[in-house]
C-alpha positions as CSV (number, residue, x, y, z in Angstrom):
1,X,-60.5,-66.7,-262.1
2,X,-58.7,-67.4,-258.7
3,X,-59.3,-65.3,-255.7
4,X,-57.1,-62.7,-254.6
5,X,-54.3,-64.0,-251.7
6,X,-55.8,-63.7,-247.8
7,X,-54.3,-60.6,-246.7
8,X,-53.1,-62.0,-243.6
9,X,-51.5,-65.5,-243.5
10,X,-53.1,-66.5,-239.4
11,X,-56.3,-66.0,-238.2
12,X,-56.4,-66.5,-234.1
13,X,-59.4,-67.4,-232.1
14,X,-59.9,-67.2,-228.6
15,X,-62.4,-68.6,-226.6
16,X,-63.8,-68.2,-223.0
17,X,-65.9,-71.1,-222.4
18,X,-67.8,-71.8,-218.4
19,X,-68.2,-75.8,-217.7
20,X,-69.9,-77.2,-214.7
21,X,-69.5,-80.9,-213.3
22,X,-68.0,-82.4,-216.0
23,X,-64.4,-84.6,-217.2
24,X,-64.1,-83.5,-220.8
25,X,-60.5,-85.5,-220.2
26,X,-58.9,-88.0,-217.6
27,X,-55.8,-88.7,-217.4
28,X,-54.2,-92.7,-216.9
29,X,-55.9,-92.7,-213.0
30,X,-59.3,-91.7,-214.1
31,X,-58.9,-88.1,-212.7
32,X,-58.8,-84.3,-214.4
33,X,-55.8,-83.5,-216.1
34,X,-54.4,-80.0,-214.5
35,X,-51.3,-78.2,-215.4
36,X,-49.5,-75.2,-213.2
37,X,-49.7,-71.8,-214.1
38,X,-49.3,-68.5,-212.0
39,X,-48.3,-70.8,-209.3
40,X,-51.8,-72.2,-209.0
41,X,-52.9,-75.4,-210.0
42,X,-55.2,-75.3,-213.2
43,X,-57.8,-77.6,-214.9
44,X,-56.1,-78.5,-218.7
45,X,-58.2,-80.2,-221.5
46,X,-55.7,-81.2,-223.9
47,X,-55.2,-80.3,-227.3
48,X,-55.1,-83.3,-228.2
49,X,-58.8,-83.7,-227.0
50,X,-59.8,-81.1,-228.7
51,X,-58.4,-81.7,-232.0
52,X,-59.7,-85.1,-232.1
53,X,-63.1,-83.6,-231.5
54,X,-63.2,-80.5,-234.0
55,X,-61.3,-82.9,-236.8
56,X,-64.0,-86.0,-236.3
57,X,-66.8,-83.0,-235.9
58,X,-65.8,-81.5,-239.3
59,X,-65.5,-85.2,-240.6
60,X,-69.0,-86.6,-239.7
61,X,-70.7,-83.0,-241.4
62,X,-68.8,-83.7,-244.2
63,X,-69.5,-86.9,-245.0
64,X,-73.7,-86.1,-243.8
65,X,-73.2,-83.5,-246.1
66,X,-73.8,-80.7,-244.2
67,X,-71.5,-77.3,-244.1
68,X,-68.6,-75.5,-246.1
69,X,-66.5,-78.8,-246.6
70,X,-70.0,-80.9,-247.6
71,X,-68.7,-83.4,-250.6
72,X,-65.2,-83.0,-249.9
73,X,-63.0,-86.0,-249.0
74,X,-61.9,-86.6,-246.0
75,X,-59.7,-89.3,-243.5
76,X,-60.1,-91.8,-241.3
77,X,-57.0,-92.4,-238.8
78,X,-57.0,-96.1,-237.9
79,X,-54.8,-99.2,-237.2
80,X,-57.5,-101.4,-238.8
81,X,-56.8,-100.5,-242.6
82,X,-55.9,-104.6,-243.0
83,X,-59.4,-105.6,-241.8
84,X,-61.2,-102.1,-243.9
85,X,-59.2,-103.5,-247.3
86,X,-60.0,-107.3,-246.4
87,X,-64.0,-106.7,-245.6
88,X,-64.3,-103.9,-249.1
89,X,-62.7,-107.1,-251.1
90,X,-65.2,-109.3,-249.7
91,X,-68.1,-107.2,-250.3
92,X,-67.0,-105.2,-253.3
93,X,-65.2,-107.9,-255.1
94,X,-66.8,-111.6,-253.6
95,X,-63.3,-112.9,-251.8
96,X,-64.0,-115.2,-249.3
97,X,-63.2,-113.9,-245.7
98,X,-59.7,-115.5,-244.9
99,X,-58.5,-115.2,-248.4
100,X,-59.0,-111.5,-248.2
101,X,-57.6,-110.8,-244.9
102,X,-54.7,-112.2,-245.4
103,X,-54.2,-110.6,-248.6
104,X,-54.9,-107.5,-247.0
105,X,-52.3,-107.7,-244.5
106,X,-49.2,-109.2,-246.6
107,X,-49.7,-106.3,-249.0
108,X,-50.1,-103.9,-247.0
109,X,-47.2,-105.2,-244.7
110,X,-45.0,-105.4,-247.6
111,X,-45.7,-102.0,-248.0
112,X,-43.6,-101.2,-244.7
113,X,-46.7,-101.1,-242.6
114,X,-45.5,-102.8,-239.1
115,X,-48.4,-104.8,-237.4
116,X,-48.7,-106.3,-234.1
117,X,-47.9,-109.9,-233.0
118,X,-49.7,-112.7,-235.2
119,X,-50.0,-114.6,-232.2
120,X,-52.1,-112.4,-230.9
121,X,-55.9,-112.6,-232.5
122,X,-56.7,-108.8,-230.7
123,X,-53.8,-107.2,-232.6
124,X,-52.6,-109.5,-235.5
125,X,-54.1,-107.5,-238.2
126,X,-53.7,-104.2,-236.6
127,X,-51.0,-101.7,-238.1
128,X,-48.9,-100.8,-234.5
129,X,-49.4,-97.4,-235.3
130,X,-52.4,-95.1,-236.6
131,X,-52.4,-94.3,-239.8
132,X,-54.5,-91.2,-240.9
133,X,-55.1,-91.5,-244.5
134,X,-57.9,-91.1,-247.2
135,X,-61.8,-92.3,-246.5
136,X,-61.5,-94.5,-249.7
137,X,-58.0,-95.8,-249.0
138,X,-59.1,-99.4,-248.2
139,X,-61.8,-99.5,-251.2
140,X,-58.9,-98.0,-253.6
141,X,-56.4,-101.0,-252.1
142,X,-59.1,-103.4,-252.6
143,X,-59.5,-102.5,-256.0
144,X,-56.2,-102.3,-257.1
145,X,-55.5,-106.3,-255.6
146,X,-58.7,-107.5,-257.5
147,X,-57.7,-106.0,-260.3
148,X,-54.0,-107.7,-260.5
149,X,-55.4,-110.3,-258.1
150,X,-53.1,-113.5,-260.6
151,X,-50.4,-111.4,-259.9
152,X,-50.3,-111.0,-256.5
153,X,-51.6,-114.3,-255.1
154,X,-49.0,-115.6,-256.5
155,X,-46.5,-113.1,-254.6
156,X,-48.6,-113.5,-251.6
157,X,-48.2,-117.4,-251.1
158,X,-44.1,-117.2,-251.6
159,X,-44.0,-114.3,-249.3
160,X,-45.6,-116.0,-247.0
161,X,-43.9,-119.0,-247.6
162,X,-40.2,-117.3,-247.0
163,X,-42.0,-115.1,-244.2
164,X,-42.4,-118.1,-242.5
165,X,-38.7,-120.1,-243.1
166,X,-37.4,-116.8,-242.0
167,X,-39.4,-117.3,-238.2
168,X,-38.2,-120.8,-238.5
169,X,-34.7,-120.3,-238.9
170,X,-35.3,-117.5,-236.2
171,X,-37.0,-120.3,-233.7
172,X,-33.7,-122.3,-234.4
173,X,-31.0,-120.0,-233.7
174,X,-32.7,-119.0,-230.6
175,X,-32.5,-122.4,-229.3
176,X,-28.7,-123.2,-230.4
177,X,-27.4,-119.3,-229.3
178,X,-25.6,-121.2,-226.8
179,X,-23.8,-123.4,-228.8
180,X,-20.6,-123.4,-231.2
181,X,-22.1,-121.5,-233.9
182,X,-21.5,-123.9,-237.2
183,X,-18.6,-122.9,-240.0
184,X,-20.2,-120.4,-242.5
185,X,-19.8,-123.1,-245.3
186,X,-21.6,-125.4,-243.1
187,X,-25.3,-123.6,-243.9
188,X,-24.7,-122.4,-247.7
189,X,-27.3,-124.7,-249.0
190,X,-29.7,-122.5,-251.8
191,X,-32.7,-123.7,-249.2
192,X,-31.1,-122.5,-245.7
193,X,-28.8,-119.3,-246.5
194,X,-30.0,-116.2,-245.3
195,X,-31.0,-115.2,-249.6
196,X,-33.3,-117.9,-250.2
197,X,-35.1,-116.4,-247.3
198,X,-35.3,-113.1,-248.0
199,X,-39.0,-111.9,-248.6
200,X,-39.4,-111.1,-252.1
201,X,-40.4,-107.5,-252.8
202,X,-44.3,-106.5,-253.2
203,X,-44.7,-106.0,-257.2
204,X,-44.0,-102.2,-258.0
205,X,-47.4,-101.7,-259.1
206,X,-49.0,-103.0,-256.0
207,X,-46.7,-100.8,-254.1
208,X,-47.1,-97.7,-256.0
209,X,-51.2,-98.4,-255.4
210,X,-51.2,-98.9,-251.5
211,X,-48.6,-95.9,-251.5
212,X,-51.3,-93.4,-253.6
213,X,-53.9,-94.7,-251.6
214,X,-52.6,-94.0,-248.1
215,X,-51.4,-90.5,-249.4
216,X,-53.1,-87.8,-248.4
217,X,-54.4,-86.3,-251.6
218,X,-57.5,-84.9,-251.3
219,X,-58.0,-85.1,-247.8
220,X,-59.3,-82.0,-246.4
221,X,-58.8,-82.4,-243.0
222,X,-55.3,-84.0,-243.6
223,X,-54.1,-80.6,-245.0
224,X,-55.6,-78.7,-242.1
225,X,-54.5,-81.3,-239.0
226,X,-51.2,-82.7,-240.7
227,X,-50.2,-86.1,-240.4
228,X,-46.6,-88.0,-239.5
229,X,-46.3,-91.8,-241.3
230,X,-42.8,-92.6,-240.0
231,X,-42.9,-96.2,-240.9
232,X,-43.3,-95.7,-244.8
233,X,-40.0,-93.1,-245.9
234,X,-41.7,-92.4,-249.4
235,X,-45.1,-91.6,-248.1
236,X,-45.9,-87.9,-247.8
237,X,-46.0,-86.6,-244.4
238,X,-48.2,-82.8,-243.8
239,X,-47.1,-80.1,-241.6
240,X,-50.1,-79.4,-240.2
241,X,-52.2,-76.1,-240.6
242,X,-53.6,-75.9,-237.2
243,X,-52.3,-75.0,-234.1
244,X,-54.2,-76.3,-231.2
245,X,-53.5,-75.3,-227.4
246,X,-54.3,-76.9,-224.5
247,X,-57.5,-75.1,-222.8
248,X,-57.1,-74.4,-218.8
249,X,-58.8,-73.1,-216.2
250,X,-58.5,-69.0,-215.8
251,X,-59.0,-69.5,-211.8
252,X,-57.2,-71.8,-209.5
253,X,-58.4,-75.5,-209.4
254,X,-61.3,-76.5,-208.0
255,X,-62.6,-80.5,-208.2
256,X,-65.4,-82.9,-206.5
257,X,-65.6,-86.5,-205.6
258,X,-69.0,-87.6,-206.4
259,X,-70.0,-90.3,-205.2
260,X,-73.0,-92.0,-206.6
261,X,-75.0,-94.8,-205.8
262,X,-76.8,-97.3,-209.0
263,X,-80.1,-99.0,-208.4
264,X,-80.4,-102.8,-209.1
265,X,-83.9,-102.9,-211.1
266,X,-84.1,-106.3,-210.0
267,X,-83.7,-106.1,-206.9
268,X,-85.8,-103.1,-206.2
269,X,-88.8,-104.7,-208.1
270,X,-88.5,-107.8,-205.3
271,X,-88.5,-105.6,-202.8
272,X,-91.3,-103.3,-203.9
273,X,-93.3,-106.9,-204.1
274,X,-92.2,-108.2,-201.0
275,X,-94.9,-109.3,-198.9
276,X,-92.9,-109.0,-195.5
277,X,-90.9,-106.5,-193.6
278,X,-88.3,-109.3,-193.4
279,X,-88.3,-109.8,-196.7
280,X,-88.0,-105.9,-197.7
281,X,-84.9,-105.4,-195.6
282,X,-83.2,-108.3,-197.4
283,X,-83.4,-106.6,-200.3
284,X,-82.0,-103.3,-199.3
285,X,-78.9,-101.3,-200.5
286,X,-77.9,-100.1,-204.0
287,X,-77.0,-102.5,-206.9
288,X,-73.3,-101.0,-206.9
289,X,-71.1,-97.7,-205.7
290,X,-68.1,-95.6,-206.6
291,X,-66.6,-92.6,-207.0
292,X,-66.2,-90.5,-210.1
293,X,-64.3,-87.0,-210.1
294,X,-65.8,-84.4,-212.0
295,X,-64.4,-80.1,-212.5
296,X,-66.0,-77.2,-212.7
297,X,-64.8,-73.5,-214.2
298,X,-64.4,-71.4,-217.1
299,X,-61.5,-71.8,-219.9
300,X,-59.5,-70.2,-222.1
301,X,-58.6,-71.8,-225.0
302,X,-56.6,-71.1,-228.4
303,X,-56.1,-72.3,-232.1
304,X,-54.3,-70.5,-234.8
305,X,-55.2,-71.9,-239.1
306,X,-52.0,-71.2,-241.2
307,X,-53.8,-69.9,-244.2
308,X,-50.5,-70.2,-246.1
309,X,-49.8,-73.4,-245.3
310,X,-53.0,-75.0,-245.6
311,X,-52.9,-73.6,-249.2
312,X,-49.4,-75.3,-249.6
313,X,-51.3,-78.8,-248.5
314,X,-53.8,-78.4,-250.8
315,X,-51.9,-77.9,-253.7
316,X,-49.3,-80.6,-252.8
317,X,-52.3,-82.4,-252.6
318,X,-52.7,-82.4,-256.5
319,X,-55.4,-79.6,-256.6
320,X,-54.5,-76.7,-258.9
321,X,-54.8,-73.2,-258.0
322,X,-58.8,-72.3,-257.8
323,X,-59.5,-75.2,-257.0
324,X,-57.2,-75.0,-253.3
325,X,-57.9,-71.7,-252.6
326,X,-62.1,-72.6,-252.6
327,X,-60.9,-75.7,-250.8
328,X,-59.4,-73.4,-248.3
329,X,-62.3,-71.2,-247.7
330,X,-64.0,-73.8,-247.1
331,X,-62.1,-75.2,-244.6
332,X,-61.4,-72.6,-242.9
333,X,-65.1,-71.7,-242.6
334,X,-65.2,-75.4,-241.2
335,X,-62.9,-74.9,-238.5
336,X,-63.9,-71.6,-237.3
337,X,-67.6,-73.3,-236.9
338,X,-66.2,-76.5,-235.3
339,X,-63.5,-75.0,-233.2
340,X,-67.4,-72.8,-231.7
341,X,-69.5,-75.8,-232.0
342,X,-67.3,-79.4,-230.8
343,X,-66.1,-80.6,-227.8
344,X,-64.5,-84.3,-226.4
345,X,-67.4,-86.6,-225.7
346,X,-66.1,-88.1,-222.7
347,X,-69.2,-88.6,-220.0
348,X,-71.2,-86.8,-222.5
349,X,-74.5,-88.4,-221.6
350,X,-73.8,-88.3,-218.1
351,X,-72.8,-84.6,-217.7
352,X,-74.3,-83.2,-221.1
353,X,-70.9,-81.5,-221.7
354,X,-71.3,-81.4,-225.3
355,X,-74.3,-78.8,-224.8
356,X,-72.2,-76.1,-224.1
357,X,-71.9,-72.8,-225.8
358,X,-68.9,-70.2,-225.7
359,X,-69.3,-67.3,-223.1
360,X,-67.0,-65.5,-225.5
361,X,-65.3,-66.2,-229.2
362,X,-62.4,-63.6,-230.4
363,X,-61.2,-63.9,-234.0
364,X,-58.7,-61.6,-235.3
365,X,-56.2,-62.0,-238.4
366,X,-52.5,-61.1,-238.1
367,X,-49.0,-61.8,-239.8
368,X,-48.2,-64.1,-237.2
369,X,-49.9,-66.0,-234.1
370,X,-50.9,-64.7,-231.0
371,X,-51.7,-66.9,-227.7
372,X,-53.1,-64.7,-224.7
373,X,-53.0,-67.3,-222.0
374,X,-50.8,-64.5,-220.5
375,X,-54.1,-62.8,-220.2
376,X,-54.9,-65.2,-217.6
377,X,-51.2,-65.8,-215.6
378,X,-52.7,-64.1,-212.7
379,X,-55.9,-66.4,-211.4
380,X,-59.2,-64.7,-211.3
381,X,-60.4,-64.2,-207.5
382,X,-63.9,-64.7,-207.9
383,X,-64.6,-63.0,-204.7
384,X,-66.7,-60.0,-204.7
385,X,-66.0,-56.8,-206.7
386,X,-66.5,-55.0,-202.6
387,X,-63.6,-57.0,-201.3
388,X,-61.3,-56.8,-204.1
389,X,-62.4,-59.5,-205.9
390,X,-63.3,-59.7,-209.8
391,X,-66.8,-61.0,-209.6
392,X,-68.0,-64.5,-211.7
393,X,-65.0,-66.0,-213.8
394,X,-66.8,-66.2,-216.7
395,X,-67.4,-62.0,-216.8
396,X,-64.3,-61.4,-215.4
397,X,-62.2,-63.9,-218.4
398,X,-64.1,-61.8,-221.1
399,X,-62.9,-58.2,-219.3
400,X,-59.6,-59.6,-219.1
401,X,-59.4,-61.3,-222.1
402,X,-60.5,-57.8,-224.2
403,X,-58.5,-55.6,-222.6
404,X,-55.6,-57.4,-223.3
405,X,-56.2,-57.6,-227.0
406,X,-56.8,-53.9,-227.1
407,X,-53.4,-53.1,-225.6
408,X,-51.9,-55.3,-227.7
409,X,-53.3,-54.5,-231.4
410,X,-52.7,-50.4,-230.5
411,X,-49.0,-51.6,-230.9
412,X,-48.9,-54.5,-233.3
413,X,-50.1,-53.4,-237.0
414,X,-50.9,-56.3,-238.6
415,X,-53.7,-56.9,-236.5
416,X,-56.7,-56.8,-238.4
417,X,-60.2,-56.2,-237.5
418,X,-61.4,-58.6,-234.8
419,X,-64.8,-59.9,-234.3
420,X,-66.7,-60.9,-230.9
421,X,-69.5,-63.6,-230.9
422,X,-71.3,-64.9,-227.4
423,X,-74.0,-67.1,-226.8
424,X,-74.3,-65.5,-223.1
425,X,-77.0,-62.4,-222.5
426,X,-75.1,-61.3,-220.0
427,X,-71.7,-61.4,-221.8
428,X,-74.2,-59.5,-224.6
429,X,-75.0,-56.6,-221.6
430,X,-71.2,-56.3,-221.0
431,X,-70.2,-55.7,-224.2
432,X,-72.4,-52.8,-224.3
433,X,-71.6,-51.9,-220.9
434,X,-67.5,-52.0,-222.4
435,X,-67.8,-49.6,-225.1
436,X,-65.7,-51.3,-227.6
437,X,-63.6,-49.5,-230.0
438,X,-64.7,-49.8,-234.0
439,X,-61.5,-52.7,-234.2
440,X,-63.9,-55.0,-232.1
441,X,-66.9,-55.6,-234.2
442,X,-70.1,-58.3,-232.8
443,X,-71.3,-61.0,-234.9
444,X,-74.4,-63.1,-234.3
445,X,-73.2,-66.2,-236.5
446,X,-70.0,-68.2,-236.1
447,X,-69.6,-67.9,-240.0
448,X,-69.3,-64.4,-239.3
449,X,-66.1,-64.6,-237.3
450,X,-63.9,-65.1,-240.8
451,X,-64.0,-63.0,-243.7
C-alpha cells in the first residue's frame, strides 16, 4: 500500500559550519575563490564543490552498502565510458584488448557520443564531454555487443572504412581549396561522391542498447542531482531535484600566505652523518619551498530537495508508485545525512578539512524554497560584545541565523516544524540560553532532521 504524499513539496537546510586553515576550493591561480556581498569581500566554496562531494559521498555508501540508499543503483559521470565498455568486454567476454576498444568507441560514437582527437593517445577514446549515467552502463553495452558481436563487426569495419575515406577526401580538399574547384560531374564516380562516403548508420538494436544503457533509469542519484546529455537528442535529460548554493563566509574575508619549507630525507640523513663542520654546512637548507594560501571563517550554506520532483524522476525512471515513493525516502534520508556529513577533499590530508562538523544544521519543510543568506548581508564584526561587536562568528551566525527564521515562519504558513542539530557544546549552551519557541525542536541524530 503506497505512502501518503509529503505534506510539503521542499525541505530547506541550513548550515553554519567554522573552518580553520584550509582551501576546500581554488580557483584557476591556485588561490580561494571569494565572491562580494554586503560590500565586503567573502570566502565562497562552490556549489559545484559541494555537490560533487555529497553526490560521490552518497555514491561510495551506497555501493559499501551502508545507509538509506544501501543496494540501490547508482552513476558514475565520466568521459572514459569507451575504455569502461572496452576493458568489461575484455574481462567479461575474452576480446582481445585492441579489438574491444575500438569496438567500444565506433559504437558508442555512432551513438552521437563526440570524442576527442584520435591523434591524440591522452584523449582519443575520451567522450569530450562527461556523461553521468548508470554504474552498469559499460557492462550492459558490453553485453549487448557480445551478444550481436557478427553483426556488428561487420558494421564496425565498413564504418571505419568510410570513416576513414571521409578524412581522406577531407585531407584532399584542404590542400586543393585554392584551386578551381572541378565540375560537379567531374567527381560522381560510386567510390568518390560524397554517398558512398557516408557512415552507415549503427544497427537499430545496437543503438537502442547504448541509448537504455546510458539512460538514467534507476539511478538514484541521477533523479536527485539531474543530468544534461546535449550530444544525444533522444537521451533523457533530469531536472534535477537538488538545489545547491554556493557556501560563503558570514564575515569579511580574511586569508594567509603560508609558506612552508619540505625536508630532503636524503639530504638531511648526509648531513646528520657528516663527519665535518664543512661537510654539515654543505648540506644545509630545505629540499624545496613555496607558498600555499589557505582561509579561515565560518559559512553559511544552503540546499533545497524537491520532493515532488524527485518523485517525478523516479517514476520516469520506470519505478512504479511504492516502489518511488520508498526510493524517495530513502534518498532523501541520504541527502540530509550527506549534505551534514561531506565535504570537497581538496588538501584533505594536509589540513584535515574533511573532519569537520556543523556548528549548526536547520531543517524546515515549506511550499516553496527559502535561502537566508540575507541573514548574513551585513558581515559579522567579531569584535567584542563591550565595543559593539557580536562576539565569535560562529555564535554570532547561529543568533542571526535563528532569529531570522523566526521572523520569517510567524508570517509565512507553510512553514513547518523545523529542527536544530549541533555538534558544538557551546552552540548546545546557547540554545538553551535562546529559549526557542515549540516550532524549533533539537535533535541529536542527522536522521532526525527529516520526518
Amino acid at each position: 500500500m503506497s505512502q501518503a504524499a509529503p505534506p510539503s513539496q521542499f525541505l530547506s537546510l541550513h548550515l553554519v559550519e567554522t573552518l580553520a586553515a584550509v582551501l576546500p576550493v581554488r580557483d584557476e591561480n591556485a588561490q580561494p575563490k571569494t565572491l562580494v556581498f554586503g560590500g565586503v569581500e567573502r570566502h565562497m566554496i562552490t556549489s559545484q564543490a559541494r555537490r560533487r562531494a555529497e553526490r560521490v559521498y552518497a555514491r561510495n555508501r551506497a555501493n559499501a552498502g551502508r545507509g538509506p540508499l544501501a543496494g540501490r543503483s547508482m552513476g558514475v559521470r565520466t568521459r572514459e565510458w569507451a575504455l569502461l565498455t572496452g576493458r568489461e568486454l575484455e574481462t567479461a567476454h575474452g576480446w582481445d584488448k585492441e579489438r574491444a576498444l575500438l569496438t567500444a568507441r565506433a559504437v558508442m560514437e555512432a551513438s552521437g557520443l563526440k570524442f576527442g582527437d584520435p591523434k591524440k593517445k591522452t584523449v582519443a577514446n575520451l567522450t569530450r564531454v562527461l556523461i553521468f549515467a548508470p554504474s552498469d552502463a559499460a557492462a550492459r553495452i558490453a553485453h549487448h555487443i557480445a551478444e550481436q558481436a557478427d553483426e556488428v563487426e561487420a558494421w564496425r569495419e565498413k564504418y571505419l572504412t568510410a570513416q576513414a575515406a571521409t578524412e581522406a577526401a577531407k585531407k584532399t580538399r584542404r590542400g586543393t581549396k585554392k584551386a578551381d574547384p572541378p565540375p560537379p560531374e567531374a567527381d560522381a564516380t560510386p567510390e568518390t561522391s560524397p554517398a558512398a562516403r557516408d557512415l552507415p548508420p549503427l544497427p537499430k538494436a545496437t543503438r537502442d542498447a547504448v541509448l537504455l544503457a546510458l539512460a538514467p533509469r534507476d539511478a538514484v542519484d541521477i533523479a536527485l542531482y539531474g543530468r544534461f546529455l546535449a550530444e544525444i537528442p533522444d537521451s533523457p535529460n533530469v531536472d534535477g531535484a537538488v538545489q545547491t548554493a554556493h557556501a560563503f563566509t558570514v564575515h569579511e574575508a580574511e586569508q594567509i600566505e603560508d609558506f612552508y619549507a619540505a625536508a630532503d630525507d636524503a639530504k638531511l640523513d648526509r648531513k646528520r652523518n657528516a663527519l665535518s663542520f664543512l661537510d654539515a654546512a654543505d648540506e644545509a637548507g630545505a629540499g624545496m619551498t613555496g607558498y600555499q594560501s589557505l582561509i579561515s571563517g565560518t559559512f553559511y550554506r544552503h540546499a533545497v530537495l524537491d520532493r515532488a520532483q524527485l518523485r517525478t524522476n523516479l517514476r520516469a525512471a520506470g519505478m512504479e508508485a511504492d516502489e518511488a515513493e520508498s526510493a524517495a525516502d530513502e534518498a532523501e534520508k541520504e541527502f540530509v545525512n550527506a549534505f551534514v556529513e561531506a565535504f570537497p577533499e581538496a588538501k584533505k590530508n594536509s589540513t584535515a578539512s574533511t573532519g569537520s562538523l556543523p556548528a549548526l544544521v536547520l531543517a524546515f519543510e515549506g511550499d516553496r524554497p527559502y535561502n537566508y543568506a540575507s541573514a548574513f548581508q551585513r558581515p559579522i564584526d567579531e569584535g567584542p560584545l563591550t565595543a559593539g561587536g557580536e562576539g565569535p562568528a560562529g555564535p554570532a551566525a547561529v543568533r542571526r541565523l535563528l532569529r531570522h527564521h523566526t521572523f520569517v515562519s510567524r508570517r509565512r504558513e507553510d512553514l513547518r516544524t523545523a529542527r536544530l542539530l549541533t555538534y558544538d557544546p557551546e552552540i548546545d549552551t546557547l540554545l538553551d540560553e535562546l529559549r526557542l519557541p515549540q516550532s524549533l525542536v533539537v535533535v541529536e541524530r542527522a536522521k532526525d532532521l527529516t520526518p
